[in-house]
C-alpha positions in Angstrom: 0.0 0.0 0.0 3.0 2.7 0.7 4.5 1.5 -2.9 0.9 2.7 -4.2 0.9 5.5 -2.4 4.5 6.3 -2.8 4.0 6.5 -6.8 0.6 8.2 -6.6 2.8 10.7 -5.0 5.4 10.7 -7.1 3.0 11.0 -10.4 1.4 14.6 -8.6 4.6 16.1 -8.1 5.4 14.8 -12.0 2.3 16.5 -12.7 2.9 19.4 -11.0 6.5 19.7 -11.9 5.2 19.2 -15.7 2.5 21.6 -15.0 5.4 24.2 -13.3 7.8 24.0 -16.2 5.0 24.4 -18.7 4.2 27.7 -17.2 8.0 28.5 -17.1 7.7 27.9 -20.6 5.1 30.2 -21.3 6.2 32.8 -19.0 9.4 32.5 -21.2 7.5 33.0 -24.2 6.0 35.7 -22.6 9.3 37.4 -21.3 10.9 37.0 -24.9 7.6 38.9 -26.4 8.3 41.5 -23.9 12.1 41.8 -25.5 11.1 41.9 -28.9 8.6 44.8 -27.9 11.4 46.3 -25.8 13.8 46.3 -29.0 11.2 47.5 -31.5 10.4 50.4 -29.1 14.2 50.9 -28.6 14.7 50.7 -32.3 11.8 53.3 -32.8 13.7 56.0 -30.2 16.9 55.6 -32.2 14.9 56.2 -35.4 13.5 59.0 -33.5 16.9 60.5 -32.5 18.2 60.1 -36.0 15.3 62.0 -37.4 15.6 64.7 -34.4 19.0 65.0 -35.2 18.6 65.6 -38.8 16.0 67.7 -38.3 18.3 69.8 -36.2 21.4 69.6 -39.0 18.6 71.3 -41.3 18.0 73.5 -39.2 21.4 74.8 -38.4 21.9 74.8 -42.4 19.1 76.6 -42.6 19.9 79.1 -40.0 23.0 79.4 -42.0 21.5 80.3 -44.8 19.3 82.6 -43.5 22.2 84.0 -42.0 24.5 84.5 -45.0 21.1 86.1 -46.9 20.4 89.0 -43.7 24.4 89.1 -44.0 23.9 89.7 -48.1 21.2 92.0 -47.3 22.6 94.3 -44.9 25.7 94.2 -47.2 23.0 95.6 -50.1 21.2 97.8 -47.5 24.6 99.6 -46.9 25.5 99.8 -50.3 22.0 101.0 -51.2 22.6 103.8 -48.5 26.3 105.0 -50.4 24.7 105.1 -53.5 21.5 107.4 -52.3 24.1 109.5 -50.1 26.2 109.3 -53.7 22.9 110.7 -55.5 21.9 113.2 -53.7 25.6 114.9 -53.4 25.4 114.6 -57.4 21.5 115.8 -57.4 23.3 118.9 -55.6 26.4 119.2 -57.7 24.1 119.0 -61.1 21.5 121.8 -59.3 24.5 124.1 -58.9 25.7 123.1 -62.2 22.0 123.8 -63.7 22.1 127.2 -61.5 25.8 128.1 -63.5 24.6 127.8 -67.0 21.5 129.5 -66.4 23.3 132.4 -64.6 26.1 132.2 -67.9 23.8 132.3 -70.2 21.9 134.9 -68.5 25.4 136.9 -68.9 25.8 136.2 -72.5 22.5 137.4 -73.8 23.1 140.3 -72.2 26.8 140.9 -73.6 25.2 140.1 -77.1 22.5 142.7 -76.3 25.5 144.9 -75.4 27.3 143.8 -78.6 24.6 144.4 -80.7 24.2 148.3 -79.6 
């Protein structure tokens, strides 16, 4: 009767070592889902980064850019600002002039008037 008894025993804890290493099992299964989740979200927050990062190379180039243009700009701005300063001194200079050759010929018709009496 203890032999009987002995292997009923035995075949439980068979059955519940079977049934403890099948759950094992499944929680391994379940662990190595958990990993490949783990490495597809990890693979995601590189991707992420990459695109971040590029995002802010473009951005740099970009400010660059926008940079050398206000750069160009104030360069033409200034140059702009020579050129009216150079306009107006000649706008003066070609007044005067104007001023001159009315005033001259103002003078001659009037020595030809002399001349002519």
């Amino acid at each position: 009767m203890q032999d009987a008894e002995r292997d009923k025993r035995i075949s439980e804890l068979v059955k519940k070592d079977q049934e403890h290493d099948a759950r094992l099992d499944a929680q391994a299964e379940k662990d190595y889902e958990h990993d490949l989740r783990i490495d597809s979200l990890y693979s995601k927050e590189r991707e992420q980064e990459f695109k971040i990062k590029a995002q802010v190379a473009k951005d740099a180039e970009h400010d660059f850019r926008l940079n050398s243009v206000d750069s160009k700009n104030e360069e033409q701005d200034s140059e702009l600002h020579r050129q009216s300063v150079k306009d107006r001194e000649h706008d003066a200079r070609l007044e005067t002039l104007e001023k001159l050759y009315a005033d001259l010929a103002a003078r001659v018709e009037f020595l030809e008037s002399q001349l002519k009496k």
